[in-house]
DOBA-488586 format. One line per 8 residues: number of its first residue (from 0); their letters; for each residue x, z, y of N, C-alpha, C, O. Coordinates in Angstrom, 3 decimals. Example, Ala and Ser with C-alpha at 12.3 -4.5 7.8 and 13.67 -1.06 7.14 Angstrom:
<sites>
0 = as = 13.190:7.800:-5.690:12.300:7.800:-4.500:13.200:7.800:-3.300:14.236:8.465:-3.319  12.850:7.080:-2.250:13.670:7.140:-1.060:12.900:7.870:0.030:13.409:8.039:1.138 $
</sites>
This chain:
<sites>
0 = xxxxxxxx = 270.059:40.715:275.377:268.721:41.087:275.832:267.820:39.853:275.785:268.035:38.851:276.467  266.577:40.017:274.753:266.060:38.763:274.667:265.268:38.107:276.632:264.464:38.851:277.193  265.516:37.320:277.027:264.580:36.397:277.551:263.259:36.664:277.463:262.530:36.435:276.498  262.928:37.224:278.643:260.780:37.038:278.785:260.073:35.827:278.667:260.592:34.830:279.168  259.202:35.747:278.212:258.727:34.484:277.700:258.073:34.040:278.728:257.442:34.853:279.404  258.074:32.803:279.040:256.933:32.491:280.717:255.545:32.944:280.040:255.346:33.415:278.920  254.906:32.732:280.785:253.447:33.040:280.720:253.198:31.785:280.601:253.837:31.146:281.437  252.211:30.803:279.579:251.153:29.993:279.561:250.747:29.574:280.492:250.446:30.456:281.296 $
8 = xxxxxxxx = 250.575:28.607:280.815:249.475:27.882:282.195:248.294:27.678:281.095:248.327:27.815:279.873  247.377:27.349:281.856:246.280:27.238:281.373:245.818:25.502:280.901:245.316:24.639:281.621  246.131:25.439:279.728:245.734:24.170:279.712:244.649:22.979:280.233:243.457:23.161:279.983  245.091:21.690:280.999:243.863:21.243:281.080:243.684:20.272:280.621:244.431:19.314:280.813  242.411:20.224:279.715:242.447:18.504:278.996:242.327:17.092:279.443:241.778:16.582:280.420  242.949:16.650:278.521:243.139:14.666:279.758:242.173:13.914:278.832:242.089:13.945:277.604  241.470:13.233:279.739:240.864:11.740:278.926:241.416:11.244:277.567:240.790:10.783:276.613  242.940:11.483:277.739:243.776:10.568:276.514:243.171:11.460:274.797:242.894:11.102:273.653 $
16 = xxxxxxxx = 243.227:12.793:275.619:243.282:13.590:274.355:241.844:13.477:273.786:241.790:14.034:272.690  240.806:13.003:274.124:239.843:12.349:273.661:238.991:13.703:273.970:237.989:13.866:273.274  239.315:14.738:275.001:238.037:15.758:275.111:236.831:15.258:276.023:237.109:14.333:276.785  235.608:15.717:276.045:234.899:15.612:276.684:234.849:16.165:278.117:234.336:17.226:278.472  235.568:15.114:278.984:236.003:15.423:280.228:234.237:15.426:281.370:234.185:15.842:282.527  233.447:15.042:280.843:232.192:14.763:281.353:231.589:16.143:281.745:230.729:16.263:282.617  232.185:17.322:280.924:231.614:18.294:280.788:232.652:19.257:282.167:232.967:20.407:281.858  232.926:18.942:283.015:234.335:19.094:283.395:233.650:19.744:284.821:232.966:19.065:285.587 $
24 = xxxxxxxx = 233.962:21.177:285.031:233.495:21.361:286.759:234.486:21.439:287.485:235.655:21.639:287.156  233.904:21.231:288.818:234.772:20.755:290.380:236.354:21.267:290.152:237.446:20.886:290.573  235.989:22.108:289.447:237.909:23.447:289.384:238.362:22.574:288.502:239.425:22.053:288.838  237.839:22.172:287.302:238.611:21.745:286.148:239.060:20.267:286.698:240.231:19.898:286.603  238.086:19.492:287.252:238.567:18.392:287.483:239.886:18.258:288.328:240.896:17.666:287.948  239.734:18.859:289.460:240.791:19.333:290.616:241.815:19.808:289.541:242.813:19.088:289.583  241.889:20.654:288.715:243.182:20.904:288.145:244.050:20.197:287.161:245.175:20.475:286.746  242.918:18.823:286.788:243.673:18.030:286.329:244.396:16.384:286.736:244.996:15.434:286.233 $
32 = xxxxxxxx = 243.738:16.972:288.204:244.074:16.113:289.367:245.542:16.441:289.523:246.408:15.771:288.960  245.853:17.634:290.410:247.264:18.468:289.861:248.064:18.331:289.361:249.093:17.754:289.712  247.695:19.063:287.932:249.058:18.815:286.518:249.069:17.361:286.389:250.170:16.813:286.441  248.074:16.683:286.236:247.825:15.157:285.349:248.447:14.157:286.183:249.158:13.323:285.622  248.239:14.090:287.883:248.463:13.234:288.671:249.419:14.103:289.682:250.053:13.278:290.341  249.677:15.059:289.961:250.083:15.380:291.386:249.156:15.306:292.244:249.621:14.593:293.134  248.094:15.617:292.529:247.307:15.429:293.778:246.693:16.545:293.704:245.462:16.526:293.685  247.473:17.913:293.639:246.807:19.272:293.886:246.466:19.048:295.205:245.248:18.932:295.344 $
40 = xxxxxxxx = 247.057:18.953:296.145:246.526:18.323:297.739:244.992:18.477:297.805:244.579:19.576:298.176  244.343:17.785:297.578:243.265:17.239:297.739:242.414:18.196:296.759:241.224:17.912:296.891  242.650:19.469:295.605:241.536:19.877:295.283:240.954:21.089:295.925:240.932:22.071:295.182  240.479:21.259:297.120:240.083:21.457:298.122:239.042:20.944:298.324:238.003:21.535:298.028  239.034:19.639:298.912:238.249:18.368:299.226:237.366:18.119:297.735:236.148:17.990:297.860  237.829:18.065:296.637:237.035:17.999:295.194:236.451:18.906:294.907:235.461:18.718:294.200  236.737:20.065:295.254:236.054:21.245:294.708:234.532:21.321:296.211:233.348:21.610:296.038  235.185:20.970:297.419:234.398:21.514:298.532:232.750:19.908:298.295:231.557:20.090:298.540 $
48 = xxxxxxxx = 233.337:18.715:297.832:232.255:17.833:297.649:231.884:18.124:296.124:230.905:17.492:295.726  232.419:18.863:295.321:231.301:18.938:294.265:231.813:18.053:293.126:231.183:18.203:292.079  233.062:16.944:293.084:233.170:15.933:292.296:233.382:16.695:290.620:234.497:17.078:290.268  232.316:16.813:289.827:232.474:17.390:288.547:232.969:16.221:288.211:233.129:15.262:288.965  233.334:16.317:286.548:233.789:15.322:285.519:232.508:13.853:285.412:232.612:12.630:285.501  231.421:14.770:285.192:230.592:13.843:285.129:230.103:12.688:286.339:229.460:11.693:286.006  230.428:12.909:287.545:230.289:11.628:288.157:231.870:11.443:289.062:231.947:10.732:290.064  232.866:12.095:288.584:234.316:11.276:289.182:234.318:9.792:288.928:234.463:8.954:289.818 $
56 = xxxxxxxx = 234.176:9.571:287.865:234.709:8.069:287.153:233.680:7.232:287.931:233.874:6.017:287.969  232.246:7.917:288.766:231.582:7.128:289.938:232.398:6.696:291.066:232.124:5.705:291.743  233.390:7.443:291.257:233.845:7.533:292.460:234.320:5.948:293.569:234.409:4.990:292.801  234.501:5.678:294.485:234.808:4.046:294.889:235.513:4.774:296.036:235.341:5.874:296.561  236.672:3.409:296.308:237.596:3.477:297.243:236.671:4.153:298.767:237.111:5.195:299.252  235.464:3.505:299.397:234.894:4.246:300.400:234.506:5.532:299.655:234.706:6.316:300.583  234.156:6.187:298.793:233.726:7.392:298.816:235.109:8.652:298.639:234.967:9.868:298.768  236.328:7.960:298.336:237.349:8.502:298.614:237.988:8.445:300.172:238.764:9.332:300.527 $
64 = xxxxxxxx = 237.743:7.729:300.765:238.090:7.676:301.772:236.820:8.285:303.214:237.127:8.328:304.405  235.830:8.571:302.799:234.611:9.427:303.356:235.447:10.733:302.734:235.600:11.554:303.639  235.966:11.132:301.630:236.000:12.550:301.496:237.400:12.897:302.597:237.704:14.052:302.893  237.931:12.029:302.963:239.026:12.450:303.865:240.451:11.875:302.948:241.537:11.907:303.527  240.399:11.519:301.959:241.979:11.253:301.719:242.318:9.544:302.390:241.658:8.515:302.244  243.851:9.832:303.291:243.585:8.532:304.424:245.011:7.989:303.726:245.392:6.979:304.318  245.774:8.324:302.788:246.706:8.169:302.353:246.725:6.901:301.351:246.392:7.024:300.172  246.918:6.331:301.611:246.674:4.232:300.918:247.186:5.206:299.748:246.398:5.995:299.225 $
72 = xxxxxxxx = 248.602:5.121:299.333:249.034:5.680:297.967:248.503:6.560:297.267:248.351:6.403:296.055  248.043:7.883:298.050:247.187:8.701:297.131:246.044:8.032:296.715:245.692:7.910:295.542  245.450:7.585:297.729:244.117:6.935:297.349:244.137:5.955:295.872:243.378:6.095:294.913  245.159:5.019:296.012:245.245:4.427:294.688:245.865:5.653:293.626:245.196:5.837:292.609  247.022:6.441:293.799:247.095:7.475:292.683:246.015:8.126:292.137:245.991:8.749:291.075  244.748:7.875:293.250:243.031:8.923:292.541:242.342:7.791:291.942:241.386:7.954:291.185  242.858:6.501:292.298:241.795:5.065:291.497:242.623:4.883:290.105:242.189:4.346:289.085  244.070:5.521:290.318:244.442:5.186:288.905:243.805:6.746:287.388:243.450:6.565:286.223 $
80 = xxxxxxxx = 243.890:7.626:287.921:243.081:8.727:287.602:241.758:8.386:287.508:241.300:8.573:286.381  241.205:8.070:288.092:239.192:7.682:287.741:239.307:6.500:286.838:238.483:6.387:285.930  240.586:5.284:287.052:240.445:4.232:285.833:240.491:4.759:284.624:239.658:4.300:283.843  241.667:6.119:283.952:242.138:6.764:282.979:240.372:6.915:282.464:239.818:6.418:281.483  239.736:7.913:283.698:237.857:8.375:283.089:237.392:7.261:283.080:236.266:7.502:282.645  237.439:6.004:283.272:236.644:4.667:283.273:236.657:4.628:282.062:235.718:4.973:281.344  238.218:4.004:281.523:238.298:4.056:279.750:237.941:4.639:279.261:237.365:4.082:278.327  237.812:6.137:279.215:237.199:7.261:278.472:236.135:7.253:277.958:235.748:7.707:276.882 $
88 = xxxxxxxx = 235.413:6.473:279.114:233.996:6.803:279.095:233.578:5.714:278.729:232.362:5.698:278.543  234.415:4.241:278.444:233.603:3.290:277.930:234.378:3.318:276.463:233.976:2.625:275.528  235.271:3.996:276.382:235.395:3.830:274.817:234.781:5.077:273.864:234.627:4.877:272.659  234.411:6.480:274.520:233.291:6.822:273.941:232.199:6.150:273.899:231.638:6.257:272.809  231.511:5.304:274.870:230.272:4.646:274.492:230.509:3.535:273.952:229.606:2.702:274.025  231.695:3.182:273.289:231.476:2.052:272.197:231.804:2.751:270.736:231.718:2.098:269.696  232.114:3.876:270.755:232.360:4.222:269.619:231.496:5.298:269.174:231.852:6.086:268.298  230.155:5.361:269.864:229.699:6.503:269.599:228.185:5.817:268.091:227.347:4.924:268.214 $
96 = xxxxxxxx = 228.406:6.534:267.159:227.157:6.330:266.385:225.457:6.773:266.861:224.828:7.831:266.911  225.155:5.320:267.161:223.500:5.453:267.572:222.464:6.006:266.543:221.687:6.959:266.615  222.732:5.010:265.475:222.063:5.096:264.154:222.721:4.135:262.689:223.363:3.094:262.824  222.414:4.708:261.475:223.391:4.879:260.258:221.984:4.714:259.489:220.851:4.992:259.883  222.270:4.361:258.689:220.854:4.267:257.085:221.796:3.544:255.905:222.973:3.188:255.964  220.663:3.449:254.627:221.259:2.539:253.565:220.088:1.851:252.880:218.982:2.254:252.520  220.873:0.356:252.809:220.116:-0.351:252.666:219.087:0.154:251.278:219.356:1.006:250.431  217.926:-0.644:251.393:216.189:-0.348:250.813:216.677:-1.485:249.838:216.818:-2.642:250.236 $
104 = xxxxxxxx = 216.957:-1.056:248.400:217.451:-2.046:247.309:216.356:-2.474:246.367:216.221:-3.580:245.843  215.545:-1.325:246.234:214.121:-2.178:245.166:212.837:-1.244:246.071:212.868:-0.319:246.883  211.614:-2.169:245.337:210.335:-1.915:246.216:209.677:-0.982:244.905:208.478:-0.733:245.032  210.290:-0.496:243.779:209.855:-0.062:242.911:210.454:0.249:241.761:211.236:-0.539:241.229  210.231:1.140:241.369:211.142:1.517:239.517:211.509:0.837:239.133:212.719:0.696:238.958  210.352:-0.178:238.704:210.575:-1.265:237.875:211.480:-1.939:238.183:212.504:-1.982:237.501  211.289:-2.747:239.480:212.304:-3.409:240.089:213.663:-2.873:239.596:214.334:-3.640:238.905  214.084:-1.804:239.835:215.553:-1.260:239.919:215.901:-1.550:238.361:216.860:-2.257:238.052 $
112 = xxxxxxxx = 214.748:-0.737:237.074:215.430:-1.105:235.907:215.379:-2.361:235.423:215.724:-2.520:234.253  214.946:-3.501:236.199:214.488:-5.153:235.522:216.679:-5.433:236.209:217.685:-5.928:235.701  216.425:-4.921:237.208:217.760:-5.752:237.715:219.164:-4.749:237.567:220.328:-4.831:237.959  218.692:-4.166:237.100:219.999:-3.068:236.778:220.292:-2.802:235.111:221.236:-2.121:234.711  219.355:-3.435:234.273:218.802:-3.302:232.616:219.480:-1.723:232.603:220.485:-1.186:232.138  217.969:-1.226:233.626:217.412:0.141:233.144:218.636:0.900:233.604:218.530:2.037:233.145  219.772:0.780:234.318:220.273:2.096:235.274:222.175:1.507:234.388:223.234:1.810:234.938  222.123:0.734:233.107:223.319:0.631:232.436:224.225:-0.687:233.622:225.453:-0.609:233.642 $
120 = xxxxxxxx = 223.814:-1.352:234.159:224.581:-2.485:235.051:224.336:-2.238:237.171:224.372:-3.067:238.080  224.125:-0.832:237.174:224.264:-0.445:238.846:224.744:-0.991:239.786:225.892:-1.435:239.751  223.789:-1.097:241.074:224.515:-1.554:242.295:224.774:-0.838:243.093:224.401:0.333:243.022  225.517:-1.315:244.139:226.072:-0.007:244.840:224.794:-0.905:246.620:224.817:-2.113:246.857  224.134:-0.124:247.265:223.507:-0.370:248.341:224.272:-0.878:249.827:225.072:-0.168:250.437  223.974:-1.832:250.126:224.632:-1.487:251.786:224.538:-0.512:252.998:223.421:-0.101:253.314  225.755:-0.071:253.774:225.483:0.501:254.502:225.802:-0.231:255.849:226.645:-1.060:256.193  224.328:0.708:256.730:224.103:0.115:258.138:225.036:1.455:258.988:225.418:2.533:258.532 $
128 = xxxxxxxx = 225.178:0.931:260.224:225.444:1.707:261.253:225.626:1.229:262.561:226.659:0.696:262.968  225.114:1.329:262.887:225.266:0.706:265.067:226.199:1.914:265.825:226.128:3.128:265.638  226.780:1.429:266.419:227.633:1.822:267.503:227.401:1.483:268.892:226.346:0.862:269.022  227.924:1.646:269.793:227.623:1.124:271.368:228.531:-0.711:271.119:228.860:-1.264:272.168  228.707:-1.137:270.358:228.819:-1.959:270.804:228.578:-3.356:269.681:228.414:-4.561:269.874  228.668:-2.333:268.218:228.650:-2.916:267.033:227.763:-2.760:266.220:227.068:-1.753:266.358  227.525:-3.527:265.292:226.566:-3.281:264.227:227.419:-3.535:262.479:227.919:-4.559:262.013  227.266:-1.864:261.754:228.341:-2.411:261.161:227.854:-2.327:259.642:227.796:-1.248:259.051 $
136 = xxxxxxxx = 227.528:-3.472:259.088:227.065:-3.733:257.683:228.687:-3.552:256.491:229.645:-4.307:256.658  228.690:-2.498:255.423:229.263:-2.370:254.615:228.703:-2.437:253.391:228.017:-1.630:252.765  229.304:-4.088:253.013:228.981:-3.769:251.421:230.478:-3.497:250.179:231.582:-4.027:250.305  230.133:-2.712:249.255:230.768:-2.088:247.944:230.832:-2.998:247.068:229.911:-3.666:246.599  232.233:-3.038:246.782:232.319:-3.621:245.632:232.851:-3.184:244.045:233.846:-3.751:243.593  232.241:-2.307:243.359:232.481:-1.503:242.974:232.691:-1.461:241.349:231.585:-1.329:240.825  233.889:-1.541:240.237:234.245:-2.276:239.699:233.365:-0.824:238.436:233.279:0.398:238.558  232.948:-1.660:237.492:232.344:-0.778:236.659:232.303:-1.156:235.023:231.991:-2.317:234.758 $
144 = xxxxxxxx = 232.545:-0.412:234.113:231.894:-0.753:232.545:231.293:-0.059:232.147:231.559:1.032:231.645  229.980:-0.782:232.364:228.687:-0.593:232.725:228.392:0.504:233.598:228.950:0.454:234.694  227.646:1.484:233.370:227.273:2.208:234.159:228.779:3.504:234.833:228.720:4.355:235.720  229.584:3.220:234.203:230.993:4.049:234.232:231.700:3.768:235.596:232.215:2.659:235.738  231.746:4.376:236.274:233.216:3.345:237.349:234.261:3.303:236.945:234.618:4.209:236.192  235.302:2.084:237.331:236.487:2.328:236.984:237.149:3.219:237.824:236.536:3.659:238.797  238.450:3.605:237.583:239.441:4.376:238.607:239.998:3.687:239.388:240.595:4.179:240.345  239.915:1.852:239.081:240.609:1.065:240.298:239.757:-0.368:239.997:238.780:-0.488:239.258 $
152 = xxxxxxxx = 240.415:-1.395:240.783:239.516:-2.505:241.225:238.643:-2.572:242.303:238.243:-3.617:242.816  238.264:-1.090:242.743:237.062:-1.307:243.807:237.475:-1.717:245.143:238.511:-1.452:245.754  236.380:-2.474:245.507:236.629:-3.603:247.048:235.664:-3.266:248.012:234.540:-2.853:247.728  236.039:-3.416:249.006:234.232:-3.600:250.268:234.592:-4.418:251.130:235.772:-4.505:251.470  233.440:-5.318:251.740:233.136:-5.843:253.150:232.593:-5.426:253.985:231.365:-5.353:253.932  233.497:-4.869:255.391:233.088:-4.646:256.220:232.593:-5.552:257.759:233.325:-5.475:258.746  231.419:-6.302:257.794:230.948:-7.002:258.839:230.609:-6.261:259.735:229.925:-5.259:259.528  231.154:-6.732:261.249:231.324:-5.864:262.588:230.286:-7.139:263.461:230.948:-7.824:264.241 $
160 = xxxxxxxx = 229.553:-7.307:263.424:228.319:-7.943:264.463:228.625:-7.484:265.664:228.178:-6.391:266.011  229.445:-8.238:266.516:229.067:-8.083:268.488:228.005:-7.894:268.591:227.242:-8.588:267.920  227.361:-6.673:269.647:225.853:-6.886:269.587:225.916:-8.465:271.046:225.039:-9.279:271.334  227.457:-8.276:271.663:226.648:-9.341:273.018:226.514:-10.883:272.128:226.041:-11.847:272.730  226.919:-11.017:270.806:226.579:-12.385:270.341:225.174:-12.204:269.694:224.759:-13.262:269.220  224.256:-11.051:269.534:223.008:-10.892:268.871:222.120:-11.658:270.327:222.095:-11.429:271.536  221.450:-12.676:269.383:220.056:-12.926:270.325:218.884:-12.733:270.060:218.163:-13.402:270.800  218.352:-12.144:269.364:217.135:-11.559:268.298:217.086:-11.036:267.502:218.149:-10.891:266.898 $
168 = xxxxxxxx = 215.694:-10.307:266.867:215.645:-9.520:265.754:214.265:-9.115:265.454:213.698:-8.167:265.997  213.850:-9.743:264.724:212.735:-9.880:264.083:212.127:-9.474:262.631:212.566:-10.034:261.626  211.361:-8.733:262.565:210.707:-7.638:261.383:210.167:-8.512:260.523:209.774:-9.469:261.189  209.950:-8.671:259.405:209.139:-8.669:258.592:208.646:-7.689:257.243:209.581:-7.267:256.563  207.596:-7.394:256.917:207.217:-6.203:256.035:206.997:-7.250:254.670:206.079:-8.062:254.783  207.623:-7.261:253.668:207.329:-7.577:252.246:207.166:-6.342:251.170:207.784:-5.331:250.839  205.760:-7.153:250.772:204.736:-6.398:250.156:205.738:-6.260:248.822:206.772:-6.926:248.806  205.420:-5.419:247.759:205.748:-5.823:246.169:204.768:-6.671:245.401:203.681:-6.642:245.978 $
176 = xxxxxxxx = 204.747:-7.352:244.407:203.836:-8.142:243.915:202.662:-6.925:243.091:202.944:-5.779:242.739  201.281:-7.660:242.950:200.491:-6.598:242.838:200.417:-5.348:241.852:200.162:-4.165:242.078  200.765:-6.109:240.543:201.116:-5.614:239.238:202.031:-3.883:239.557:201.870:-2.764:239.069  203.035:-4.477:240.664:204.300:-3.360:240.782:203.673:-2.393:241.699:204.005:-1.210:241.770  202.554:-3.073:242.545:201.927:-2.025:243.468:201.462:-0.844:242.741:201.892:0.310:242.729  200.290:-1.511:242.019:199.149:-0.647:241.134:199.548:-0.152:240.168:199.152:1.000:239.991  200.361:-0.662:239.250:201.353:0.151:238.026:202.298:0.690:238.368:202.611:1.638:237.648  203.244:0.398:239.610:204.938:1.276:239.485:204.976:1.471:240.612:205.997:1.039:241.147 $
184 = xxxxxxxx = 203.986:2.160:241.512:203.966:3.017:242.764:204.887:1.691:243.616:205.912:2.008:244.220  204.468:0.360:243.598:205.662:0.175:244.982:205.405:-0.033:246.173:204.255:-0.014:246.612  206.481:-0.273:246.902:206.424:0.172:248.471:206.979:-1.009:249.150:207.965:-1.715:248.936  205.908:-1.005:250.163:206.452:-2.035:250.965:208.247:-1.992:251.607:209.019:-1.192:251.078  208.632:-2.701:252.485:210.242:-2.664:252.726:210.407:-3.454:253.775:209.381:-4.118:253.924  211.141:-3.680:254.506:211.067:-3.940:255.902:212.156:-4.508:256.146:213.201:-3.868:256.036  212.160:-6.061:256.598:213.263:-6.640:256.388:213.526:-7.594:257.416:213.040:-8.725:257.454  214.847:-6.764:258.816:214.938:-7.089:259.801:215.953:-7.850:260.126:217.096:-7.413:259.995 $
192 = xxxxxxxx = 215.676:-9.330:260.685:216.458:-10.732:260.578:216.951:-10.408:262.117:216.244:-10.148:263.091  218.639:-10.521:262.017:219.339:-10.797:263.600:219.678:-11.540:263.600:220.317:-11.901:262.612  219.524:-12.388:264.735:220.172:-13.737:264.406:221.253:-13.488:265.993:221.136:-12.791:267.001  222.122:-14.333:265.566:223.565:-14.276:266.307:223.767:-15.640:266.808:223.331:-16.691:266.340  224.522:-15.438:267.870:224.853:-16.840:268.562:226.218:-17.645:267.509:226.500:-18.844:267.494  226.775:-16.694:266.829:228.360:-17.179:266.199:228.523:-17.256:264.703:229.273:-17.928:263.995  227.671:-16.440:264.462:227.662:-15.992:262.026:226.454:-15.931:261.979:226.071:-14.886:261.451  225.501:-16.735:262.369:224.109:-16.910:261.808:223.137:-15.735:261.564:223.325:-14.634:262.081 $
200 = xxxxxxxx = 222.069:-16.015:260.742:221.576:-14.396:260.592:222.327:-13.094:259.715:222.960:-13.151:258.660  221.998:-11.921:260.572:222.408:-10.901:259.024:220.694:-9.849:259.085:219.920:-9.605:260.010  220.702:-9.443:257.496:219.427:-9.001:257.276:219.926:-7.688:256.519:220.798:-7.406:255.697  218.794:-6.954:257.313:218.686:-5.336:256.630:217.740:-5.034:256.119:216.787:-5.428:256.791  217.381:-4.429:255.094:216.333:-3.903:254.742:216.161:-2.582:254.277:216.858:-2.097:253.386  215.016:-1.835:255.008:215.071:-0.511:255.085:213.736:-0.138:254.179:213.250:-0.606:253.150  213.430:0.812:254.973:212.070:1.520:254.128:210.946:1.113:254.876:211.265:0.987:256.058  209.758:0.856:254.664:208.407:0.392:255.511:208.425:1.557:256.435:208.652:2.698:256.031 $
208 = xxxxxxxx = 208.183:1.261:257.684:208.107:1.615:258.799:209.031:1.680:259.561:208.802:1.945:260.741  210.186:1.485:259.165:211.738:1.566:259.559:212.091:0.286:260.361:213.021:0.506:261.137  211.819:-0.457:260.386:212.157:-1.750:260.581:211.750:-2.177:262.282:212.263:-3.115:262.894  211.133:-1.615:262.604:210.183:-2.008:264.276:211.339:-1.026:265.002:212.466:-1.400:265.324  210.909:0.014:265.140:211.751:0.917:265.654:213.651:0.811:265.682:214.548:1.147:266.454  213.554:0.256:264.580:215.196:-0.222:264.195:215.832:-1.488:265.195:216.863:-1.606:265.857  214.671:-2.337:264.936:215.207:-3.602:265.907:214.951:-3.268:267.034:215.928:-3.498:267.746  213.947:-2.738:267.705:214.147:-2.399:269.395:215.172:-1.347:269.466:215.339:-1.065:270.652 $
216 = xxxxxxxx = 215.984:-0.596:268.639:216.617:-0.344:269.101:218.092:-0.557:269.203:219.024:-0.086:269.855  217.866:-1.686:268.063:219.354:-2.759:268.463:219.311:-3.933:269.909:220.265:-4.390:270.540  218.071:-4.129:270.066:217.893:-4.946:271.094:218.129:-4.465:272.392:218.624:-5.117:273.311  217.674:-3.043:272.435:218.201:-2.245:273.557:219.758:-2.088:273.471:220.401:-2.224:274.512  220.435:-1.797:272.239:222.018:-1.893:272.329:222.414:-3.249:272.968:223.188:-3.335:273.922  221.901:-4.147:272.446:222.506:-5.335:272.843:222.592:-5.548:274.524:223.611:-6.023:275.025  221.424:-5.150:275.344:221.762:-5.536:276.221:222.074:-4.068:277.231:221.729:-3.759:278.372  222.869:-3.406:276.205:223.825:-1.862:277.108:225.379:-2.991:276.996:226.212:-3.337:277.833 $
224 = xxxxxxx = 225.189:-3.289:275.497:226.611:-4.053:275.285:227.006:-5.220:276.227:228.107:-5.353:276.761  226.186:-5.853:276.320:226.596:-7.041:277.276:226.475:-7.009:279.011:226.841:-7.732:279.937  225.785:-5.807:278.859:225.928:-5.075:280.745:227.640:-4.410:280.589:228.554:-4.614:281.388  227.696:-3.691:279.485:229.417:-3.019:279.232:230.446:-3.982:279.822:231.316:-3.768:280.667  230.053:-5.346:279.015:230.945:-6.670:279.172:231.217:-6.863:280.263:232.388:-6.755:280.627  230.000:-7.286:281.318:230.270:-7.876:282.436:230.565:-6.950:283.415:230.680:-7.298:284.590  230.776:-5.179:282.858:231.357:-4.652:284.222:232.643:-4.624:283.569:233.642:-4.254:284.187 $
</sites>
């Protein structure tokens, strides 16, 4: 006679598994207080103060001990549980993509076919991307006869910029020379200098208007990143 199958519990997701525990109400949290830690006890007290996902990992030894748990050991078994959401939540915000582009390679047609002889000797562009904690310049190295790729040889550099070693970042707009303006439609380009406390400057260049908006908003990363640091 076959065996009845148990019934399923209801799964609940952990920090580790990389779900978005932020999104998490008073029940869910409490139940992964429970399965995750042993401290079904207390979800009562979590559910009755309200502690969703999104501000547990607030939580501090007095505000656990205001909710009533007087138990030294549990109390640290719930600080080791809110450390688990500490990590969570700072390694989603270092890994989360702010903003991504590719680098602004000519200011004009011309430009591209003078340095490419007309589309037969191609470059491959850099790519930008910021993260919560990084800034990450990739350049291609991309092995070709002539305009053909090969099937092997190809290389890249990937530079990872700390933003807490960035100490500036400064715009400049370069014009095209006039000839390329008035004959080959060109466009200005925007070319934003970071300079670093450790690898000197690195420079991006985007599309005109891109460039202002771009650096304040690495400058604002920088100092999320180096508040990250010092907690």
């Amino acid at each position: 006679r076959p065996m009845p199958s148990p019934k399923n519990k209801k799964s609940v997701p952990s920090p580790k598994s990389g779900n978005n525990y932020e999104n998490w109400s008073a029940q869910e949290f409490a139940s992964y207080l429970k399965n995750q830690h042993d401290l079904g006890q207390y979800s009562s007290l979590v559910i009755k103060h309200g502690i969703t996902g999104k501000v547990a990992h607030t939580l501090s030894e007095k505000d656990l001990q205001e909710m009533g748990i007087s138990s030294i050991g549990d109390r640290k078994r719930f600080q080791q549980a809110l450390s688990q959401l500490k990590q969570s939540a700072r390694k989603k915000q270092r890994e989360e993509v702010l903003w991504q582009d590719t680098e602004e390679m000519w200011n004009s047609w011309w430009e591209a076919c003078c340095s490419t002889c007309c589309g037969c000797c191609p470059r491959d562009a850099s790519q930008y991307k910021l993260t919560g904690t990084h800034l990450v310049i990739t350049q291609k190295d991309i092995q070709r006869c002539g305009p053909i790729k090969c099937c092997c040889g190809h290389g890249y550099h990937i530079d990872n910029v700390d933003l807490t070693n960035v100490t500036d970042a400064d715009v400049r707009g370069v014009a095209p020379p006039c000839c390329q303006k008035v004959c080959c439609c060109g466009q200005t380009r925007d070319f934003v200098y970071i300079k670093t406390s450790n690898e000197g400057q690195k420079t991006l260049v985007l599309k005109k208007g891109e460039g202002d908006p771009t650096s304040r908003l690495i400058m604002n990363q920088v100092e999320e990143a180096q508040q990250m640091e010092r907690d």
